[in-house]
Backbone atoms as SQL, in Angstrom:
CREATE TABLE atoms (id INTEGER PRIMARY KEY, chain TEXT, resi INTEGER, resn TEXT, atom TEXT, x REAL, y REAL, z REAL);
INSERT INTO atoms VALUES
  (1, 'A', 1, 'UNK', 'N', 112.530, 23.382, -150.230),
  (2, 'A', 1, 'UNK', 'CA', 112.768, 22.253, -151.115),
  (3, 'A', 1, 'UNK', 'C', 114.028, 21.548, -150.655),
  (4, 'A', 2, 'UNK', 'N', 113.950, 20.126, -150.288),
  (5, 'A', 2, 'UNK', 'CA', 114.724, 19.450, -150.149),
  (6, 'A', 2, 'UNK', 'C', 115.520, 18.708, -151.376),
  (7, 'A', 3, 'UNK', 'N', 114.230, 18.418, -151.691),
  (8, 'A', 3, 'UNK', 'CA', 114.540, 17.233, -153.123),
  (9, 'A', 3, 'UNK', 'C', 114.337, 17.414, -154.479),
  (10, 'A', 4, 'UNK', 'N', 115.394, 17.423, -155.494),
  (11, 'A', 4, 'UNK', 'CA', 114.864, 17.926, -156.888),
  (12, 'A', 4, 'UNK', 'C', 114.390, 16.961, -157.791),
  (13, 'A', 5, 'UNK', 'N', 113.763, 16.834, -158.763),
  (14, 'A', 5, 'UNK', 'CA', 112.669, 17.934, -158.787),
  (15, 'A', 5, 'UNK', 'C', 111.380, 17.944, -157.921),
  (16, 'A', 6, 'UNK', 'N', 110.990, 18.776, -157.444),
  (17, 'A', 6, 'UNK', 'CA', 109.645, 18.524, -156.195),
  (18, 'A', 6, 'UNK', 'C', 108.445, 19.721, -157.179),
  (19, 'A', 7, 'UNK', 'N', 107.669, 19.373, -156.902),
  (20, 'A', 7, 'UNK', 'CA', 106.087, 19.902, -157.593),
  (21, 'A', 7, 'UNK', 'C', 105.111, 20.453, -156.774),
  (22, 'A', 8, 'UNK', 'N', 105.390, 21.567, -156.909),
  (23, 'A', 8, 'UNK', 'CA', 103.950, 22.605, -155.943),
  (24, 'A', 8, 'UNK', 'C', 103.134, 23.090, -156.419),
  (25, 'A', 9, 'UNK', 'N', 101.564, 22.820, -156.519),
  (26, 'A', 9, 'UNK', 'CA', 100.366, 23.022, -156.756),
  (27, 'A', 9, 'UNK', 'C', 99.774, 23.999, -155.696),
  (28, 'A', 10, 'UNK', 'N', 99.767, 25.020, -155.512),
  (29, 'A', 10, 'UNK', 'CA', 99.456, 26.112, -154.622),
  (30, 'A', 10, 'UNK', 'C', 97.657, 26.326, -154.449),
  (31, 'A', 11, 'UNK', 'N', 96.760, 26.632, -153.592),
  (32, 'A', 11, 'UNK', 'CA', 95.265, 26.972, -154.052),
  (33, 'A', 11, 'UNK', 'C', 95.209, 27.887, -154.042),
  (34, 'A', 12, 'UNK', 'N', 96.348, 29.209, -153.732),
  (35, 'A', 12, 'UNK', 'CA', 95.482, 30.312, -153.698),
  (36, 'A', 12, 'UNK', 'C', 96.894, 31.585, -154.109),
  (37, 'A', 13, 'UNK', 'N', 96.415, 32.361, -154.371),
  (38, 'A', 13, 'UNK', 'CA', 98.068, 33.519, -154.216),
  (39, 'A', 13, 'UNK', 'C', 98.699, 33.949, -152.810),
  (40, 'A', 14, 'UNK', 'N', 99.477, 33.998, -152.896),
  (41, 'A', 14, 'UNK', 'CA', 100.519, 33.720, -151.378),
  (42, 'A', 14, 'UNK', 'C', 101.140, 35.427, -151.591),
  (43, 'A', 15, 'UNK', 'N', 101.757, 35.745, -150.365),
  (44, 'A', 15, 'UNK', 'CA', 102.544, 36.647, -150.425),
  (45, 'A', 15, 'UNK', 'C', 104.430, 36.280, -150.264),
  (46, 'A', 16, 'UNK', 'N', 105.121, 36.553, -151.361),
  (47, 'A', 16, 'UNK', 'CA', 106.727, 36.045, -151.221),
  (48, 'A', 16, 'UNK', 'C', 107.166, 36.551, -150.109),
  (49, 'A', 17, 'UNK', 'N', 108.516, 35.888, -149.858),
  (50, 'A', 17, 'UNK', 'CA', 109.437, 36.394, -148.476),
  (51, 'A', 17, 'UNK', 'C', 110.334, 36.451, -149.385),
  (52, 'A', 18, 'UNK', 'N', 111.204, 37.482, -148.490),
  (53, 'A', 18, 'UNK', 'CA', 112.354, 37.333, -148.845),
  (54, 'A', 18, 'UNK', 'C', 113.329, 37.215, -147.549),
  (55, 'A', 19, 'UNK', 'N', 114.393, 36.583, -147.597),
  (56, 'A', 19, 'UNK', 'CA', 115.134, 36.055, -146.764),
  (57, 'A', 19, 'UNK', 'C', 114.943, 35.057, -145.482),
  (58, 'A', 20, 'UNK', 'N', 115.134, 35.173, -144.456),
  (59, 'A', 20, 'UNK', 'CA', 115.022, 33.461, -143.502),
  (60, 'A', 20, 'UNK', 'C', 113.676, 33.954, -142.759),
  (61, 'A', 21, 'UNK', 'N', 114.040, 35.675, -142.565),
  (62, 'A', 21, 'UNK', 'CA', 112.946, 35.924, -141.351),
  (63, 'A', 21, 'UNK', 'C', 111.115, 36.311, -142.339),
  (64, 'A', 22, 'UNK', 'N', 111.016, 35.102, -142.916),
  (65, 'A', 22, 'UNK', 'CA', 109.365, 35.447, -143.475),
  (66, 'A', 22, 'UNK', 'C', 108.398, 34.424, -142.419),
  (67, 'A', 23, 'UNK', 'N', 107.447, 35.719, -142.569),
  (68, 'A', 23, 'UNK', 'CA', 106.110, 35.394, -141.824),
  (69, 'A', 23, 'UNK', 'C', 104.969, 34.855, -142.452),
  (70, 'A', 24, 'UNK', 'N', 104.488, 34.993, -143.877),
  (71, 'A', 24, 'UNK', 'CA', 103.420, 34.870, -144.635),
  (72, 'A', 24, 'UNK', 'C', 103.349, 33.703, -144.377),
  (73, 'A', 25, 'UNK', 'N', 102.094, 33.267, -144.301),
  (74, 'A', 25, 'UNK', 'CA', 101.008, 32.009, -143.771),
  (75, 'A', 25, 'UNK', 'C', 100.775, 31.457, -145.442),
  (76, 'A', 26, 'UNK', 'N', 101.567, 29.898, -145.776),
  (77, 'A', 26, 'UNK', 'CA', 101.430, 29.680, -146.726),
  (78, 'A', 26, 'UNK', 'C', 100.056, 28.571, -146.779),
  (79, 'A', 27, 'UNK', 'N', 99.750, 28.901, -148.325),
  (80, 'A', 27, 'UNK', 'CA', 98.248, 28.661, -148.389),
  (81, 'A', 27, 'UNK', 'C', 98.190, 27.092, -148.504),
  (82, 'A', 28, 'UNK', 'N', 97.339, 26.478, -148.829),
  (83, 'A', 28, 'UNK', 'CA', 97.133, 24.642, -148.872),
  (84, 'A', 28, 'UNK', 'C', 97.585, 24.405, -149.905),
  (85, 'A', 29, 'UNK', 'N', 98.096, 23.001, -150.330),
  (86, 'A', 29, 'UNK', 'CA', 99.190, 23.261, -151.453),
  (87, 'A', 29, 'UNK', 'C', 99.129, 21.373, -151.547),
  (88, 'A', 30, 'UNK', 'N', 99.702, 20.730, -153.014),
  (89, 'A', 30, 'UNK', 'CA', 99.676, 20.171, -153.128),
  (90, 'A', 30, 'UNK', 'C', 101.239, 19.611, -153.242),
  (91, 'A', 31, 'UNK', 'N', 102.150, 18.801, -152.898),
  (92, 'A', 31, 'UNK', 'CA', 103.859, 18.461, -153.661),
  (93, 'A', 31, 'UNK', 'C', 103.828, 17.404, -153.627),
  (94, 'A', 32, 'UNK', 'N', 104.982, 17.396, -154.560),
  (95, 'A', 32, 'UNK', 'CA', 105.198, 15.637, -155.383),
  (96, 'A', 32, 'UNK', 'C', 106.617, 15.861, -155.539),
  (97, 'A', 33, 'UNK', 'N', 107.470, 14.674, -154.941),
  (98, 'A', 33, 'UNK', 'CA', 108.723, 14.971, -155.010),
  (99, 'A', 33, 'UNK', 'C', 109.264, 13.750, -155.777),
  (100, 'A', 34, 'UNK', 'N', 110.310, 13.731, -156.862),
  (101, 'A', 34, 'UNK', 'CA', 110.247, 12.444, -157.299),
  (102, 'A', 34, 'UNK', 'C', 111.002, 12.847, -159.146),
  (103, 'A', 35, 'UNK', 'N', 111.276, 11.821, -159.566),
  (104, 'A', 35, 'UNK', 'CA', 111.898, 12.079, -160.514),
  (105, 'A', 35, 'UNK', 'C', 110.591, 11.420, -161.538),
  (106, 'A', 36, 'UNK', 'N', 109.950, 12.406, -161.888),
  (107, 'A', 36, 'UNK', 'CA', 108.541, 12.203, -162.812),
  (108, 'A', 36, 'UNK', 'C', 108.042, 13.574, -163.621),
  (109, 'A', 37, 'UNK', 'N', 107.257, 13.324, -164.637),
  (110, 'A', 37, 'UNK', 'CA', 107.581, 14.625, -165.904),
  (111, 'A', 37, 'UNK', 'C', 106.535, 15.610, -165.196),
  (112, 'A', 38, 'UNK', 'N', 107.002, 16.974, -165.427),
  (113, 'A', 38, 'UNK', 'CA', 105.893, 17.953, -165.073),
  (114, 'A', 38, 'UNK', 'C', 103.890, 17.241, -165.561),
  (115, 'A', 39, 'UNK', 'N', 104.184, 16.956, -166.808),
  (116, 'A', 39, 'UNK', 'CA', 102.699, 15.891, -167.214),
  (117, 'A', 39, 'UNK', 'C', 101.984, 15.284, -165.963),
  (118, 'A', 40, 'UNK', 'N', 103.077, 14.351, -165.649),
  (119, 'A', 40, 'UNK', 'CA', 102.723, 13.719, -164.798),
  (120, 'A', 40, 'UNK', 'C', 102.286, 14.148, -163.343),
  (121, 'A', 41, 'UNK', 'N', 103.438, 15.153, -162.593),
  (122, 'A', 41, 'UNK', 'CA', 102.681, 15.577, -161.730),
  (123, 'A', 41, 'UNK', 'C', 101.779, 16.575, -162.056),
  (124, 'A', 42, 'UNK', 'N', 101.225, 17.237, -162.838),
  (125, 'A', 42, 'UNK', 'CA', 100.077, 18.027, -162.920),
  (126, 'A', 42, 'UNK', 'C', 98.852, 17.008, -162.723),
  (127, 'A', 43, 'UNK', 'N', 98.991, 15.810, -163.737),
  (128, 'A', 43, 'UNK', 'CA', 97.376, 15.286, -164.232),
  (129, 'A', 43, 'UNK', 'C', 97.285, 14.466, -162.776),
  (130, 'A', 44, 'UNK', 'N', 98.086, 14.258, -161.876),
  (131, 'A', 44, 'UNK', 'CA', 97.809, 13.339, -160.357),
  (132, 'A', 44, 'UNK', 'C', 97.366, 14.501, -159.333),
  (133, 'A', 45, 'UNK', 'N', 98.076, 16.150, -159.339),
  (134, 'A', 45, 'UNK', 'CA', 97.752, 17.042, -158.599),
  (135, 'A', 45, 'UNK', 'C', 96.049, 17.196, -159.042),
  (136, 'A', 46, 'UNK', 'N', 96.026, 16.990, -160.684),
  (137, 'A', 46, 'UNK', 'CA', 94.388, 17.670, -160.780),
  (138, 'A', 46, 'UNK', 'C', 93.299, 16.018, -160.721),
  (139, 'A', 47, 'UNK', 'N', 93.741, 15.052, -160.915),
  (140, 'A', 47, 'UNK', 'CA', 92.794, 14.342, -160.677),
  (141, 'A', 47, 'UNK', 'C', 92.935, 13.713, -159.147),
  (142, 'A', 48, 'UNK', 'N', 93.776, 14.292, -158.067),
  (143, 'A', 48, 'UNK', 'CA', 93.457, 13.660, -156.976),
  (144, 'A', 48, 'UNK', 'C', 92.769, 14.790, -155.820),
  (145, 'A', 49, 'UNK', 'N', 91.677, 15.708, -157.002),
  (146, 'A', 49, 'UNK', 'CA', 91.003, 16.708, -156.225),
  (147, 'A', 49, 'UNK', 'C', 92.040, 17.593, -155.139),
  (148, 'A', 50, 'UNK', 'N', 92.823, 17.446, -154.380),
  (149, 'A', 50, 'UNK', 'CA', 93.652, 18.417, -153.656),
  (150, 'A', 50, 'UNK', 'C', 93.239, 19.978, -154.102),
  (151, 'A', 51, 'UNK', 'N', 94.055, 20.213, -152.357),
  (152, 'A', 51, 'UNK', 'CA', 94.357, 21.791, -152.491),
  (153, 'A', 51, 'UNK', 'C', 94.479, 22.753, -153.851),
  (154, 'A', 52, 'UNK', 'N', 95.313, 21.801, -154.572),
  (155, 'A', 52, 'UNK', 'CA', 96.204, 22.294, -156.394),
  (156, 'A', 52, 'UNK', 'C', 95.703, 21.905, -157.200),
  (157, 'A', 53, 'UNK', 'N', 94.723, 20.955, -156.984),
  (158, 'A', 53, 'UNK', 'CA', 93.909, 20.545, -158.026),
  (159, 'A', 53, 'UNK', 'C', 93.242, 21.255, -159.008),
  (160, 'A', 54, 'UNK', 'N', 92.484, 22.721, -158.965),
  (161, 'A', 54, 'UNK', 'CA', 92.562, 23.024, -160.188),
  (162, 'A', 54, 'UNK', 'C', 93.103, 23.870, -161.020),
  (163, 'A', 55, 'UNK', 'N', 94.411, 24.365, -160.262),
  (164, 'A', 55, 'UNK', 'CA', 95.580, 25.153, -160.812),
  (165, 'A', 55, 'UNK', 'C', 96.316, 24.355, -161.412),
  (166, 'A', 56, 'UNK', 'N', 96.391, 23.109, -160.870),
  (167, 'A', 56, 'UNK', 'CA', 97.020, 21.881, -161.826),
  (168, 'A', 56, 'UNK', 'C', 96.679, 21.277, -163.124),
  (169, 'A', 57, 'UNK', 'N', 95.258, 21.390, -162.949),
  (170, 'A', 57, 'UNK', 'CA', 94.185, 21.585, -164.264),
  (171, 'A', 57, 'UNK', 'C', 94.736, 22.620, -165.426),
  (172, 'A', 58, 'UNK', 'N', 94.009, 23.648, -164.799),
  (173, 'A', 58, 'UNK', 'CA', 94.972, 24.833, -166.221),
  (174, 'A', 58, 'UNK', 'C', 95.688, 24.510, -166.377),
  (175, 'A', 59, 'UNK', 'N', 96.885, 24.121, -165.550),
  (176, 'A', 59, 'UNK', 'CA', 98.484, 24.193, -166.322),
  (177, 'A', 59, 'UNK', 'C', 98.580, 23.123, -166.882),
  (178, 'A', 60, 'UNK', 'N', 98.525, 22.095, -166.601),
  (179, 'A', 60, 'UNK', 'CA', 98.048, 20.898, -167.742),
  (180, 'A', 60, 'UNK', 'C', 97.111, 21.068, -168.826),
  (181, 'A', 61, 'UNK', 'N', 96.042, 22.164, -169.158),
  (182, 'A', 61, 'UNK', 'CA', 95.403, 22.212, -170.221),
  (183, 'A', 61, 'UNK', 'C', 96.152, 23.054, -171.080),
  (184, 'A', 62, 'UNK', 'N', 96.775, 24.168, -169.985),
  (185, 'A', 62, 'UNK', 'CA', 97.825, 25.042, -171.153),
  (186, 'A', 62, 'UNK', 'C', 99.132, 24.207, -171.717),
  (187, 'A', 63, 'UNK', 'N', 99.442, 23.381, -171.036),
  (188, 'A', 63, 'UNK', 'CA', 100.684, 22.661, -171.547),
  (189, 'A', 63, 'UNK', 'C', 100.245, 21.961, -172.811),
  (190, 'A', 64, 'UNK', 'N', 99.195, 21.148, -172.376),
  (191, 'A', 64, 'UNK', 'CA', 98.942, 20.364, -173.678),
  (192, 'A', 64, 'UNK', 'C', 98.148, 21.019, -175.091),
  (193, 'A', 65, 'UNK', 'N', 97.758, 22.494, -174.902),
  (194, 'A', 65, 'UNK', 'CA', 97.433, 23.349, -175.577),
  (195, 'A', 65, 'UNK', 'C', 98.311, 23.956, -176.735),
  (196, 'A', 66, 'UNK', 'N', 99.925, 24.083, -175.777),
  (197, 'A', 66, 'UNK', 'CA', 101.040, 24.804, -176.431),
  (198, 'A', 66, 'UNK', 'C', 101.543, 23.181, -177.010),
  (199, 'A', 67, 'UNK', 'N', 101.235, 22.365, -177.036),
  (200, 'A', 67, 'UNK', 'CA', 102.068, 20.918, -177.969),
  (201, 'A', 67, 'UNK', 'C', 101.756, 21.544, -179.209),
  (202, 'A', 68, 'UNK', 'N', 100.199, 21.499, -179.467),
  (203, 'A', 68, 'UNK', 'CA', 99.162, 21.361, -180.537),
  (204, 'A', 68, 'UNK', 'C', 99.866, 22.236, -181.735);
């Protein structure tokens, strides 16, 4: 991450690193870097089909689930 706040929509479960020397092959992924509300980048990650698209889905249905 360069830029705050930035938005990662992941497709699949990854394995973490820890420290500089990681190897894990990260999976297809969606980011949005930009000063815009989590809302917002979820409902553009899930309606612009991508990699994150439907992990972006849930978390936008759970977000707007926990308003209610």
């Amino acid at each position: 991450v360069q830029a705050v706040p930035t938005y990662v929509a992941v497709s699949s479960d990854f394995d973490l690193c820890a420290g500089f020397s990681c190897t894990t092959k990260l999976p297809p992924y969606d980011r949005m870097v930009g000063n815009v509300t989590v809302d917002y980048a979820l409902s553009t990650f899930a309606s612009g089909n991508g990699p994150g698209a439907r992990i972006a889905a849930v978390a936008l249905s759970n977000m707007k689930r926990e308003r209610q």
